[in-house]
Steps between C-alpha positions, in 0.01 A plus 500: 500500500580876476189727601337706307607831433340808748322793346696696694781377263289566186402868631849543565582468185271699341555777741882513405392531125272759550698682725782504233267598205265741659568628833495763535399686196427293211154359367524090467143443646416108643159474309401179668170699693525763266657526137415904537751724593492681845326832490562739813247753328217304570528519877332747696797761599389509864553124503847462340738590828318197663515287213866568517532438874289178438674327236830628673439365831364087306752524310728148526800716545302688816387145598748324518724788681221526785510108567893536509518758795493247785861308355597844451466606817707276609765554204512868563846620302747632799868616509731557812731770612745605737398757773739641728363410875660722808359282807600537905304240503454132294766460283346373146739446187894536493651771692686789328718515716694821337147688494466380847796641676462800305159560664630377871759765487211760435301374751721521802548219775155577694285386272426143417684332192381568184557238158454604162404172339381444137168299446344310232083668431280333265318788240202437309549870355571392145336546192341133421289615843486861390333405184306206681324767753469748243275187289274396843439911591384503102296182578374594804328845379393279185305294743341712700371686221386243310320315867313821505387463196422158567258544798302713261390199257177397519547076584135441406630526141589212262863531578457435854726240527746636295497793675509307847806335373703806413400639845672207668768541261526928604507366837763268508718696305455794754617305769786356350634807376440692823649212718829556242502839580483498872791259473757610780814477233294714270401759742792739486474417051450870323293442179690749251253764332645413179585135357866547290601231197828542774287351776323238247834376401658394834154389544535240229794401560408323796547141530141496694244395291233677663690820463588508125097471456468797717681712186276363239173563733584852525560525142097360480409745789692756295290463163150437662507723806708731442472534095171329481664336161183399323733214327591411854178441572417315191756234567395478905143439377626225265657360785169479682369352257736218466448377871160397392611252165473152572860322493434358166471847322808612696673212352415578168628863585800365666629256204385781240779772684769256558442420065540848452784563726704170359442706158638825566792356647547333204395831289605805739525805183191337332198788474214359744172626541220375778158453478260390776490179728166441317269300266398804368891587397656358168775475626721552897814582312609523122864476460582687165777339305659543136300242333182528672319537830499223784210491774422386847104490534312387847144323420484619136603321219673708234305687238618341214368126636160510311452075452566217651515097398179475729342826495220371246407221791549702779280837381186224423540445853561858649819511594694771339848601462490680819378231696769213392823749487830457692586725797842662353576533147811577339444639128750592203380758220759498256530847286487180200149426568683216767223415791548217766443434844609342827238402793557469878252359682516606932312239705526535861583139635718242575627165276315305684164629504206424226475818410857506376409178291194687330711811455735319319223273253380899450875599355459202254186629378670858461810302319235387202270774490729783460721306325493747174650765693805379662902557362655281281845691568525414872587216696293641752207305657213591380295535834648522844322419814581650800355355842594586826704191659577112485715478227814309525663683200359667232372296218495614114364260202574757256147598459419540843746666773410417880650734787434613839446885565814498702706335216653820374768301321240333282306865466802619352596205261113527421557860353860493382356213238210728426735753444779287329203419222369877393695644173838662569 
C-alpha cells in the first residue's frame, strides 16, 4: 500500500501557489488564522525592524537553507585552472619545455635547473560562493542582533517556552552558518558589495540545487531586509502560519490549488480574481466568463445555496448549513439567472481505513441533500472525494468521483468535465 502523502508535500504545494500569486507584492491573504488583512500600521515602529528580522530569519525558505549548509559544505561549487609553475625543485604537471629552455638560457649554467611546468589549482572564487558568503555574512549579523535581543526577554513570561525554543533555534543557526564561513575553500571568497541580476543569473543556472535557491533567498533577503517589503512580509508571516495547520487542512489547501491550477491551464486569458483562503471569503477565486461567473470557495458554500432536501430536519436538531457543508465547492452563476454547483470533499486517509468508509457514507448524504443544486448539463460527478492514498485507480459512479491527491490526471478530467458543461 502506498503511504500517505507528507505535509511537507501539501506545504509545498501551497507555497509554489502563493509564491506565484503573491510574492512579492500582491495581496492574496491565507485567512485560515485570520480572514483580516495584514496591517503593518498597527505595530509599534520601534518594533518593526525586528519583526522583519524575525519572520525573515523562521521563514521555511531561511529554514530550510540553514539545515542545508552541512551537504553544502561539502558540495561547495569549484572550477580549476592552469598556473604556470617555475620549480628547481619538484617537478609537478607537464613540462613546457619551450618556456623551460628559454628560462635555462637566462639563467646561466651555475645555477640549478629550472622547469616551467603548468599545473592544475582548484578555485572556489566563483560567484555561486560569492553570493553564498555574501548570504551567511547577512545571516550572521542577523543573528547576532537578533541573540542580543534575545537575552533581553524576560523567560518568566507565558512564552517561555516558545521563546526557549527560538533561542535554541538562534543558536544552532549561528553555528552552522559560522562553521560555513570559516570553511578553508571559502576563506579566500570576496562577498561583492553589490548583488547584480548578472551574478543572479549564472547563479541560477547552476545545475546545484542548493545553489539555484541561493538566488531566490536573496531575492527574500532583498525585499525584507533590504526593502523591508511590507507584502514580503505578509506572505513570510502566512508562511508561519501554515507550519502550524494540521495535515488535514493542508490537504484541503493542497487539492483546492492544484483545482485551480488544472483550471487556468485550461482557461489561461480568462479574467480571475482571488479572495481569501477563508470561511469568512465567498469565494478563493471567481473566474469571470461571457455567460456568467464560475467560483472556487474553501469551507463556504456558495451564497446562492439557501435550502436543502434536509435542512427542515437538520435545523430542529441544530445543525446548520455551516456545520454539514463540503470542504471545496465549485459554483456556476449564469448572467441567465443559471446557478449550480460541484462539491469536493478532502479527507486525509487511506482506502483502507474506517474513516475513509464514513467519509464516503457522508458524500452520499451530500449527493441527496444538495441534490436541488447540482448541473443537469454536465456529465460531471456530482461530488468528488479526494483522500490521501490506497486507491488502486480512481473510481467514478457518475455521481460520485473517487481520486487520490496525487492523481493529477483524474484532477484534470475532474475539471475539464466541469468545464466541458458551463454555457459556451
Amino acid at each position: 500500500m502506498k503511504k500517505m502523502q507528507n505535509r511537507d508535500v501539501f506545504l509545498q504545494k501551497i507555497r509554489d501557489f502563493l509564491l506565484l500569486n503573491t510574492y512579492p507584492s500582491s495581496y492574496l491573504v491565507l485567512g485560515m488564522i485570520t480572514s483580516q488583512r495584514f496591517n503593518l500600521s498597527e505595530i509599534d515602529a520601534k518594533l518593526r525592524p525586528t519583526l522583519f528580522h524575525i519572520q525573515f530569519l523562521i521563514n521555511p525558505r531561511v529554514v530550510s537553507f540553514i539545515r542545508s549548509l552541512p551537504e553544502l559544505r561539502q558540495k561547495l561549487a569549484k572550477s580549476s585552472n592552469l598556473e604556470e609553475e617555475v620549480t628547481s625543485g619538484v617537478v609537478r604537471g607537464p613540462i613546457n619545455w619551450g618556456k623551460t629552455i628559454s628560462l635555462r638560457l637566462t639563467q646561466g649554467s651555475l645555477q640549478m635547473p629550472i622547469y616551467s611546468t603548468k599545473i592544475r589549482n582548484k578555485t572556489f572564487e566563483l560567484p555561486h560562493n560569492k553570493l553564498l558568503v555574501f548570504l551567511l555574512n547577512a545571516l550572521n549579523k542577523l543573528l547576532i542582533e537578533t541573540k542580543i535581543e534575545l537575552d533581553e526577554i524576560d523567560n518568566t513570561d507565558v512564552l517561555a517556552n516558545e521563546s526557549l525554543k527560538f533561542k535554541d533555534y538562534i543558536t544552532f543557526s549561528s553555528y552552522q552558518v559560522k562553521k560555513t564561513l570559516q570553511s578553508p575553500y571559502l576563506e579566500n571568497v570576496m562577498a561583492p558589495q553589490v548583488i547584480n541580476q548578472k551574478l543572479l543569473d549564472v547563479v541560477e543556472s547552476s545545475r546545484n540545487e542548493h545553489y539555484v535557491n541561493l538566488s531566490e533567498l536573496y531575492r527574500f533577503y532583498e525585499f525584507m531586509i533590504i526593502q523591508k517589503d511590507e507584502g514580503t512580509l505578509e506572505e513570510s508571516i502566512i508562511q508561519s502560519y501554515l507550519e502550524r495547520i494540521k495535515e488535514e487542512d493542508l490537504m484541503e489547501m493542497a487539492v483546492a490549488v492544484n483545482i485551480i491550477l488544472s483550471i487556468n491551464s485550461q482557461l489561461p486569458t480568462v479574467i480571475r480574481k482571488y479572495g481569501l483562503f477563508s470561511s469568512n471569503s465567498d469565494y478563493l477565486i471567481t473566474w469571470e466568463l461571457p455567460k456568467g461567473n464560475l467560483s472556487l470557495s474553501l469551507y463556504n458554500l456558495p451564497p446562492f445555496i439557501d435550502s436543502t432536501v434536509y435542512k427542515s430536519l437538520l435545523d430542529k436538531l441544530g445543525v446548520t448549513l455551516k456545520m454539514r457543508m463540503p470542504d471545496i465547492s465549485l459554483s456556476w452563476e449564469g448572467h441567465d439567472g443559471s446557478k449550480w454547483v460541484h462539491f469536493v470533499e478532502v479527507k486525509y486517509t487511506n482506502a483502507s481505513s474506517e474513516y475513509f468508509r464514513a467519509s464516503l457514507y457522508k458524500v452520499m448524504g451530500y449527493v441527496k441533500d444538495f441534490e436541488d443544486w447540482y448541473s443537469r448539463e454536465t456529465v460531471a460527478p456530482k461530488i468528488t472525494l479526494v483522500i490521501s492514498s490506497g486507491l488502486k485507480r480512481a473510481v467514478n459512479d457518475g455521481e460520485i468521483y473517487v481520486i487520490e491527491y496525487a492523481d493529477n490526471e483524474s484532477i484534470r478530467k475532474m475539471t475539464e468535465d466541469i468545464l466541458n458543461g458551463l454555457p459556451s
